[in-house]
C-alpha positions as CSV (number, residue, x, y, z in Angstrom):
1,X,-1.2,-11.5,11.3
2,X,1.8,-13.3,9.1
3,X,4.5,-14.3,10.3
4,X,8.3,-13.4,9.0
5,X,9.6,-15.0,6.1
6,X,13.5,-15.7,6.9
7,X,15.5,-14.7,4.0
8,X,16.3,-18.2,2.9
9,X,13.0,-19.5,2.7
10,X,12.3,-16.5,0.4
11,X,14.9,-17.4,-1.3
12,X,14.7,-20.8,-1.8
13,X,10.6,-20.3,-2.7
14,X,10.8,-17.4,-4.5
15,X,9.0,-19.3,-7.8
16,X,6.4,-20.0,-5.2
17,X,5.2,-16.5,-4.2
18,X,2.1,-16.1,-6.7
19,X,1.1,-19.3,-6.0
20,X,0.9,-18.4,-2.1
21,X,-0.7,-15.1,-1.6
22,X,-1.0,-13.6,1.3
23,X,-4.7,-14.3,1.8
24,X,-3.7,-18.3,1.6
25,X,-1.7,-17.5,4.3
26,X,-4.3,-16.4,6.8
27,X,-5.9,-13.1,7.6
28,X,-7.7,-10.3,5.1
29,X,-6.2,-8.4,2.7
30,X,-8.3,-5.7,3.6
31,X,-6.1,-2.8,5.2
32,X,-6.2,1.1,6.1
33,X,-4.5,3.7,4.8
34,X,-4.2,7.0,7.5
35,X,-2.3,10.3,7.5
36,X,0.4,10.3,9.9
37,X,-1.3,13.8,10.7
38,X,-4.2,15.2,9.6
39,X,-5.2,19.1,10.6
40,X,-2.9,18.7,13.3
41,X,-4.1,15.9,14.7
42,X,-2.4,12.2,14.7
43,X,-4.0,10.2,12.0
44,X,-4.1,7.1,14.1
45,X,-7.0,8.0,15.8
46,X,-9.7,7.0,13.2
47,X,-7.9,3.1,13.2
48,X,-10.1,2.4,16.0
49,X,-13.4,3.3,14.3
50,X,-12.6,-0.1,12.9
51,X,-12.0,-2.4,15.9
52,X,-14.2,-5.9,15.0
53,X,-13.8,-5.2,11.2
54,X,-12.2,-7.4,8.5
55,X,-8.9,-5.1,8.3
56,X,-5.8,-6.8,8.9
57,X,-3.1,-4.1,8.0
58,X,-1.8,-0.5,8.4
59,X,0.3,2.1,6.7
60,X,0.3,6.0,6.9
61,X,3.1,6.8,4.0
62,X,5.6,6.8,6.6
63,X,7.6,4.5,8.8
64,X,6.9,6.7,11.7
65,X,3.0,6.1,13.4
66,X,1.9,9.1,16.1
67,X,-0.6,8.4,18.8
68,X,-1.6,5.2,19.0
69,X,-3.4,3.0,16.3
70,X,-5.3,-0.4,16.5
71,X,-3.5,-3.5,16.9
72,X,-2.7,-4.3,13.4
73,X,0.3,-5.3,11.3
74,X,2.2,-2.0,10.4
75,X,3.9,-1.9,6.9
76,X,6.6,1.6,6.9
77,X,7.3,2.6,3.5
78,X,10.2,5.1,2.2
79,X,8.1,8.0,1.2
80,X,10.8,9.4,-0.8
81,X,14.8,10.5,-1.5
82,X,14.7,13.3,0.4
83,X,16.8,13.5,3.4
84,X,13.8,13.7,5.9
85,X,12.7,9.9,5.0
86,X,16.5,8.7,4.6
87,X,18.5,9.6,7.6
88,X,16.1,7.8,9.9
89,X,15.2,5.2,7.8
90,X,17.1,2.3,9.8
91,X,16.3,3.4,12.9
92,X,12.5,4.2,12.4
93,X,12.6,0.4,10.7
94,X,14.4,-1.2,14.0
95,X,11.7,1.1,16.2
96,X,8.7,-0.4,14.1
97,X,9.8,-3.8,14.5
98,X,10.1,-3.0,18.2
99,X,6.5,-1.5,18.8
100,X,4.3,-3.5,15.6
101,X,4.4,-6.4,13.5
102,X,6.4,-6.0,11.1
103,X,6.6,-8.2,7.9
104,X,6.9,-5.9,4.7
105,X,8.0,-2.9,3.5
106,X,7.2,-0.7,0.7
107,X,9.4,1.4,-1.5
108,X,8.7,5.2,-2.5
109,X,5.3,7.0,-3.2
110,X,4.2,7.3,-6.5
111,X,7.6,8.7,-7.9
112,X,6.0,9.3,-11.3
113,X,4.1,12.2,-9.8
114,X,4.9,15.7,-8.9
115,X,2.3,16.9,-6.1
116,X,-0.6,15.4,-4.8
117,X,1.6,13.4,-2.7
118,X,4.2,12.3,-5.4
119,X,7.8,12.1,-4.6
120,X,8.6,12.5,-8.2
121,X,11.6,10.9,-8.4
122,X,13.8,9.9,-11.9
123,X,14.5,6.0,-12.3
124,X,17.4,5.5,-12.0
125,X,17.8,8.0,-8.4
126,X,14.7,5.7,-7.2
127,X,16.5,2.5,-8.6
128,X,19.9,3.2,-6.7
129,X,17.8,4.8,-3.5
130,X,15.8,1.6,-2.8
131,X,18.7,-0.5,-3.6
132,X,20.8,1.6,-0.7
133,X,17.8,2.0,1.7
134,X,15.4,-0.6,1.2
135,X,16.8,-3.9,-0.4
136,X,19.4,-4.3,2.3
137,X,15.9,-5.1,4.4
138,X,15.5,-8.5,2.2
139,X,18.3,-10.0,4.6
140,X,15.9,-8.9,7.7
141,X,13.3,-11.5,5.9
142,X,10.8,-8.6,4.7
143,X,8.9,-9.0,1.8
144,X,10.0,-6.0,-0.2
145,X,7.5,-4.3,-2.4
146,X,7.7,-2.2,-5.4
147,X,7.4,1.9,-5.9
148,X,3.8,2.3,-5.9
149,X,2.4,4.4,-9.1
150,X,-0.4,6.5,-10.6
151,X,-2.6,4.8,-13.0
152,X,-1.6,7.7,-15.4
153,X,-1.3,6.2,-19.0
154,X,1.7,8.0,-20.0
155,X,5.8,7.5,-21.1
156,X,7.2,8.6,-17.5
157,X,4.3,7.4,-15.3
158,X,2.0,4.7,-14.3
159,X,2.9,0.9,-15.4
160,X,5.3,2.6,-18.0
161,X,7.1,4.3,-15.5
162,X,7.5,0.6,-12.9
163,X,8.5,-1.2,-16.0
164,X,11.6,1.2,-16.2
165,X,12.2,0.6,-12.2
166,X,12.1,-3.0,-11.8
167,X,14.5,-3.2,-15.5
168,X,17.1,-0.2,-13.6
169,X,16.8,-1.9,-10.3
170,X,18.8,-4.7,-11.4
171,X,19.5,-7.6,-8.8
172,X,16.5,-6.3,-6.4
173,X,14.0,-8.4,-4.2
174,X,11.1,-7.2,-5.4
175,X,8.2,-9.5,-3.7
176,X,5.0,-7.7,-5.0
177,X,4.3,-4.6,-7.4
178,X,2.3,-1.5,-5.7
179,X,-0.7,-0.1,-7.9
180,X,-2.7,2.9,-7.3
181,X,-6.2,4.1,-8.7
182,X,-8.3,6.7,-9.0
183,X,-11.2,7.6,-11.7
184,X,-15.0,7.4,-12.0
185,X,-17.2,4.9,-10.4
186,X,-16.7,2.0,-13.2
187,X,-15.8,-0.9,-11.6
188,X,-14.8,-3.1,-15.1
189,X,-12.3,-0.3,-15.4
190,X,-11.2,-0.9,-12.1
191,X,-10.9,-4.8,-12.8
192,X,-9.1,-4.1,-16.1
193,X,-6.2,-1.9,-15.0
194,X,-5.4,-4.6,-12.2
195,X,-5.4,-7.0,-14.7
196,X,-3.3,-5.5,-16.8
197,X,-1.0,-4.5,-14.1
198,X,-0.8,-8.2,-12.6
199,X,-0.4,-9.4,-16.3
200,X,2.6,-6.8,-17.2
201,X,5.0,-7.7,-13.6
202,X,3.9,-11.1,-13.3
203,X,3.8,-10.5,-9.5
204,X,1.4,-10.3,-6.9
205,X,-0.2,-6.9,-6.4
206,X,-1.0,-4.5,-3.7
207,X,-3.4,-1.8,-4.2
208,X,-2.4,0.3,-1.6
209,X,-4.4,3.8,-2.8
210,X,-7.5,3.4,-4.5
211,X,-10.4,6.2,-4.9
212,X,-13.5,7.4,-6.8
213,X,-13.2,11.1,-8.2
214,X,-17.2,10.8,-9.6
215,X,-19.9,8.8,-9.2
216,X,-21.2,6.1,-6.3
217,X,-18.3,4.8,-3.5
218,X,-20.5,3.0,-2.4
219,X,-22.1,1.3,-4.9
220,X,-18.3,0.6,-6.6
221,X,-16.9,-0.9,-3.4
222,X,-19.7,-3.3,-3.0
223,X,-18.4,-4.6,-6.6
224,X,-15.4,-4.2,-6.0
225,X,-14.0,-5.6,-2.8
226,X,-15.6,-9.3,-3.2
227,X,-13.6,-9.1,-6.6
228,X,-10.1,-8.3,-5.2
229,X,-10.6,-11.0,-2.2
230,X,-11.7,-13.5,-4.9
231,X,-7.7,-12.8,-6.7
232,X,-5.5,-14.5,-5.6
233,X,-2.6,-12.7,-6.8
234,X,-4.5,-9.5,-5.2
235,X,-2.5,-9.4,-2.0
236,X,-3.7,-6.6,0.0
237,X,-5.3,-3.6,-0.9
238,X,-6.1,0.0,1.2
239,X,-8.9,2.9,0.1
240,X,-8.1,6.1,0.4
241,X,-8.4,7.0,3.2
242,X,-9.0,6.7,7.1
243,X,-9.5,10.3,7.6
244,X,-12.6,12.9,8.0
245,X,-14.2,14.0,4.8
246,X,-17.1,16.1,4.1
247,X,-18.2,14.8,0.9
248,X,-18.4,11.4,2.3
249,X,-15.1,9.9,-0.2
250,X,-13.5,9.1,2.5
251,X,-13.7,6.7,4.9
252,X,-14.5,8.4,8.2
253,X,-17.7,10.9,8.8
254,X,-17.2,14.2,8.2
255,X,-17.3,15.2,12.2
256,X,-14.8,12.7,12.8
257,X,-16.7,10.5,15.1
258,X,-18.0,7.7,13.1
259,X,-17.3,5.6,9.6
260,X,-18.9,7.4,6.6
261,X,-21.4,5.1,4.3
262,X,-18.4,4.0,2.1
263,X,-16.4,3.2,5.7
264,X,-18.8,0.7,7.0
265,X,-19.1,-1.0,3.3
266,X,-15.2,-1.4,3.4
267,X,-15.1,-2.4,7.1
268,X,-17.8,-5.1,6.7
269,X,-19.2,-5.9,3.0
């Protein structure tokens, strides 16, 4: 979808970033967000359910992809410290570039969480980690993105928690901040947090997890995603997630064999 930034031109246009979002660019900022494996199966699979949709971009929390997914731009992130994401790192990157485009990268997964998919990871380990593993990528001309955290509202976590990052992780290229977002069905809140979040980094944003716990999907996406395409320091954004679910909050049917009613809204609305 974008082409590669060379590093020079990101540096030399750096103070122009906000005011050339992604979506300015060309292309949606609508993308899909898949486990690398799900009940033992590759995660990949449910991509296609949205060949002919408005999705642009993939990720599946890894930098590794199994089976084979739609033809869309692939964005690896570092899950984490731990040696299973590091020691490959380069050479899972290098492989990526090889089999997908490849413009950005993102940085760790919510390391202001402990479970639920957190790699709950101190500041100043994630600071030096990304500054080891993932800013040496700048020079590769990827737009770089931040730790993604939990909307928690809390010391160690959330906005609190990326304001300690980006001040530890001194000298970084940090292109765009990574939010994520899950509560009730109230799409103001939804608008609010963003806003807040844009307002505190000054950045663009990507939303790259966002969820209802309770209430309508369907009626909150239909509010929701005009508003995000209509921001333009809204980059890109991904629901959670292209996988089966019985209760209908994700975004493929329960059988596995279809969208659900929230997955059509997201791949057309």
């Amino acid at each position: 979808m974008l082409t590669s930034t060379f590093i020079l031109a990101l540096a030399g246009l750096s103070s122009m970033i906000e005011a050339s979002p992604l979506q300015a660019r060309g292309g949606s900022k609508r993308g899909l967000a898949f486990p690398k494996n799900h009940n033992g199966v590759s995660g990949s699979q449910w991509t296609h359910k949205f060949a002919g949709s408005k999705v642009s971009w993939m990720y599946d929390w890894e930098a590794v992809i199994d089976g084979t997914p739609l033809d869309l731009e692939y964005v690896p992130l570092l899950h984490s410290n731990q040696q299973w994401c590091t020691e490959g790192w380069n050479t899972n990157i290098a492989n990526a570039k090889k089999n997908y485009k490849v413009s950005h990268v993102l940085s760790f997964n919510e390391p202001d969480q402990a479970g639920g998919g957190g790699s709950n990871i101190d500041v100043a380990t994630a600071a030096a980690t990304h500054k080891k593993f993932i800013q040496p990528l700048a020079a590769q001309g990827l737009r770089i993105g931040s730790p993604s955290v939990t909307n928690a509202d809390e010391p160690n976590k959330g906005i609190n928690y990326l304001k300690q990052f980006m001040s530890a992780c001194n000298g970084c290229q940090i292109d765009f901040v990574v939010a994520h977002y899950y509560a009730w069905d109230n799409a103001q809140d939804f608008k609010n947090y963003l806003t807040k979040f844009h307002k505190t980094f000054n950045k663009p944003v990507w939303v790259t997890e966002f969820g209802v716990t309770s209430g309508n999907a369907d009626e909150f996406l239909k509010q929701v995603l005009p508003w995000m395409d209509a921001q333009p320091w809204i980059e890109r954004y991904a629901y959670h997630m292209v996988a089966p679910s019985t209760d209908q909050k994700y975004l493929i049917s329960a059988d596995g064999q279809s969208l659900s009613s929230i997955g059509k809204i997201f791949a057309t609305a």
